[in-house]
C-alpha positions as CSV (number, residue, x, y, z in Angstrom):
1,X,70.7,-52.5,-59.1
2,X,67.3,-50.6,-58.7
3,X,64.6,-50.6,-60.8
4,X,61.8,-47.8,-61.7
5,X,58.4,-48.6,-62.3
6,X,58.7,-50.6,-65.6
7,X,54.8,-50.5,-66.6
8,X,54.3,-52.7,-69.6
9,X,58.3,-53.1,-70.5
10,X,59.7,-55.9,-72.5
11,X,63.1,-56.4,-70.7
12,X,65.7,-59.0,-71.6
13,X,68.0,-60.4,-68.3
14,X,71.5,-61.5,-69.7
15,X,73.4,-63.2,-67.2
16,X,70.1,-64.4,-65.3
17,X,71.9,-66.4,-62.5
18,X,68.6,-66.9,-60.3
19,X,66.5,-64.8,-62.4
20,X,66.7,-61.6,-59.4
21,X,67.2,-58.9,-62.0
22,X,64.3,-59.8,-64.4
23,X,61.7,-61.0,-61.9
24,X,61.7,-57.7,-60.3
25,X,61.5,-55.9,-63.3
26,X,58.2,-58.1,-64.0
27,X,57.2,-57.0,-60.1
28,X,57.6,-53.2,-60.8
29,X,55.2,-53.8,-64.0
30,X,57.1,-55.4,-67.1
31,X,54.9,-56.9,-69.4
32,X,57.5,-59.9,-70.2
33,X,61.2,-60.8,-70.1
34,X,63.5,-62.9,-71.3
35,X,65.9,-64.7,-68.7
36,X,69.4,-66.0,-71.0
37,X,71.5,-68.2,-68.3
38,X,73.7,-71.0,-70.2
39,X,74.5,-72.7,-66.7
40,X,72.1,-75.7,-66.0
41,X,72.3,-75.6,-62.4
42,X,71.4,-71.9,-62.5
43,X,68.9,-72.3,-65.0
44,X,67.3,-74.9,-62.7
45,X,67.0,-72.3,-60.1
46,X,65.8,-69.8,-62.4
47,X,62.9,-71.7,-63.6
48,X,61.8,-72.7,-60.2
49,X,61.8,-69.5,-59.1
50,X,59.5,-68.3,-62.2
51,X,57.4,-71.7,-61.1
52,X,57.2,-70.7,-57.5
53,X,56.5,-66.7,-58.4
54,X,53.5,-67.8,-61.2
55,X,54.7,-66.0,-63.6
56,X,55.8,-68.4,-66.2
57,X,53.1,-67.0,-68.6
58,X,55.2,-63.5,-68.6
59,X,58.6,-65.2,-69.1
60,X,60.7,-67.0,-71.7
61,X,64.0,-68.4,-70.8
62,X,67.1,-69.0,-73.5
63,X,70.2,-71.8,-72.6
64,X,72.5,-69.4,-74.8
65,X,76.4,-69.4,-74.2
66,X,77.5,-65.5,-73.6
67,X,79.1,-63.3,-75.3
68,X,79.5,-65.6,-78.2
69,X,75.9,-66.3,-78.6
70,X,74.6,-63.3,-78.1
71,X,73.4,-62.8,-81.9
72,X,70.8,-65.8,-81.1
73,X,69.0,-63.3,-79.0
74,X,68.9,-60.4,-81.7
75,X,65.4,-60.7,-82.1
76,X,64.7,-60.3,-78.3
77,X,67.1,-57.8,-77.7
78,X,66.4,-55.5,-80.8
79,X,62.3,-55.4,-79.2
80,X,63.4,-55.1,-75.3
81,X,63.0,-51.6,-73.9
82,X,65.5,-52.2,-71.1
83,X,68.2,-55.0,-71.6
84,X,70.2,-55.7,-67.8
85,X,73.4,-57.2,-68.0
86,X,75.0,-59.1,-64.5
87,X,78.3,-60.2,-66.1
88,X,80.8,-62.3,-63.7
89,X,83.3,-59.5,-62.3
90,X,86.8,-58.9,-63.7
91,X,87.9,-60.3,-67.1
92,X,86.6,-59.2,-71.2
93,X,83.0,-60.4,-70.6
94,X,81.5,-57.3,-70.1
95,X,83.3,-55.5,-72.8
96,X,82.2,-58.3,-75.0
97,X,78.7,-58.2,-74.5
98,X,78.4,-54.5,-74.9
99,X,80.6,-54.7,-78.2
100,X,77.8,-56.8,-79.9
101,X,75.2,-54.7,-77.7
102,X,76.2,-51.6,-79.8
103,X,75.9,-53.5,-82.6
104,X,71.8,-54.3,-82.7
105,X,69.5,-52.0,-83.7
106,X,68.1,-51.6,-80.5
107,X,65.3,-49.2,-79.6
108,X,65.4,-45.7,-80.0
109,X,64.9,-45.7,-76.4
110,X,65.8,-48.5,-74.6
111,X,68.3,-48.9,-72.1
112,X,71.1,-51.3,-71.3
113,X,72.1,-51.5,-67.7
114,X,75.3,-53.2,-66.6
115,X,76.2,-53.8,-63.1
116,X,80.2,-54.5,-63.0
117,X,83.0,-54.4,-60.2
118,X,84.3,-50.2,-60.3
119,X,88.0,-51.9,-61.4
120,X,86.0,-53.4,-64.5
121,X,87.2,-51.6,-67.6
122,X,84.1,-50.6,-69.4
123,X,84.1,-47.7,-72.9
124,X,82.2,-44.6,-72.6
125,X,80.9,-46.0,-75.9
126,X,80.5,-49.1,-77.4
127,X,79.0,-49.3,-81.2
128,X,76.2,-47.5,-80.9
129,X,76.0,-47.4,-76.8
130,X,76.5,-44.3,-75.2
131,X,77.1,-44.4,-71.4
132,X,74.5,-41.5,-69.9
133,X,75.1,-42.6,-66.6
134,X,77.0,-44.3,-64.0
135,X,76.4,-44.6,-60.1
136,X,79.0,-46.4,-57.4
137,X,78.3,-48.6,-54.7
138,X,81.6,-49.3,-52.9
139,X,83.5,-51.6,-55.1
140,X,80.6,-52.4,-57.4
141,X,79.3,-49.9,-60.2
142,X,75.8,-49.4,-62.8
143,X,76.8,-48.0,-66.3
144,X,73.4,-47.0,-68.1
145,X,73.7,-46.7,-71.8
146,X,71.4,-45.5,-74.6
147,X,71.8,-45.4,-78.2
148,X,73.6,-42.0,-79.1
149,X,75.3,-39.6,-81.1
150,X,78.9,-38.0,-80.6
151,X,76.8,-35.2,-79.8
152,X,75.8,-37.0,-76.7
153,X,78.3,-35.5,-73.3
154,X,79.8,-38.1,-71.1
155,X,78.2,-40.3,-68.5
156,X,77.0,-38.4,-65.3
157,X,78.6,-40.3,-63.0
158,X,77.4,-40.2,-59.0
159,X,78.1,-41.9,-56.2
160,X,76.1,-43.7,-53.5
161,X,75.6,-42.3,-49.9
């Protein structure tokens, strides 16, 4: 996943894992982020890495249980402009997590970006996620959504050379 310059973003990292996605959002210029990683081991990791980096100040990290505990984070999620989602491969999970995605009031125009395997079955729409783009990498794939209408045409979908 590739990031834009994110000057002074508040970006929420679901699925942190080492923390990768979020720390180089907060590289490219995101004012904070919020790392959610339930596993302890990876959660370890993830706060050594912020320790190592310095940039603990910029940074708050959740131990909360996904997709089930996703409504813990409303409050983060409903004032992130970009929300990145690293779900494990194959299974409901991503589904899941967009399902209750769709259903915070999110920004008008933040973005949720999911990285999943191209075989993962992921909706068009989801609540009140609209998939505006989608990009493959071999057997991996980026889904960008946005709050939408029904007005809103289907994803543009591209692939990488």
């Amino acid at each position: 996943m590739t990031l834009e310059p994110l000057a002074g973003l508040r970006v929420v990292d679901l699925y942190a894992g080492s923390g990768a996605l979020g720390i180089e959002a907060l590289s490219r210029g995101a004012a904070h982020a919020d790392f959610v990683e339930f596993d302890r081991n990876a959660r370890r990791v993830l706060e050594e890495n912020l320790t190592d980096l310095g940039i603990v100040q910029w940074t708050t990290v959740w131990s909360v249980s996904l997709p089930q505990g996703l409504k813990r984070l409303r409050t983060p999620i409903e004032r992130a402009d970009l929300v990145l989602l690293d779900p494990p491969y194959g299974g409901s999970v991503a589904r899941e997590t967009l399902a209750g995605l769709g259903n915070f009031d999110l920004k008008a125009m933040a973005r949720v970006v999911l990285e999943h395997h191209a075989r993962d079955d992921v909706p068009d729409r989801c609540g009140a996620l609209v998939r505006v783009r989608e990009k493959r990498y071999g057997e991996t794939r980026i889904s960008t959504y946005r709050r939408g209408d029904s007005s809103e045409g289907p994803a543009h979908k591209e692939r990488a050379s």
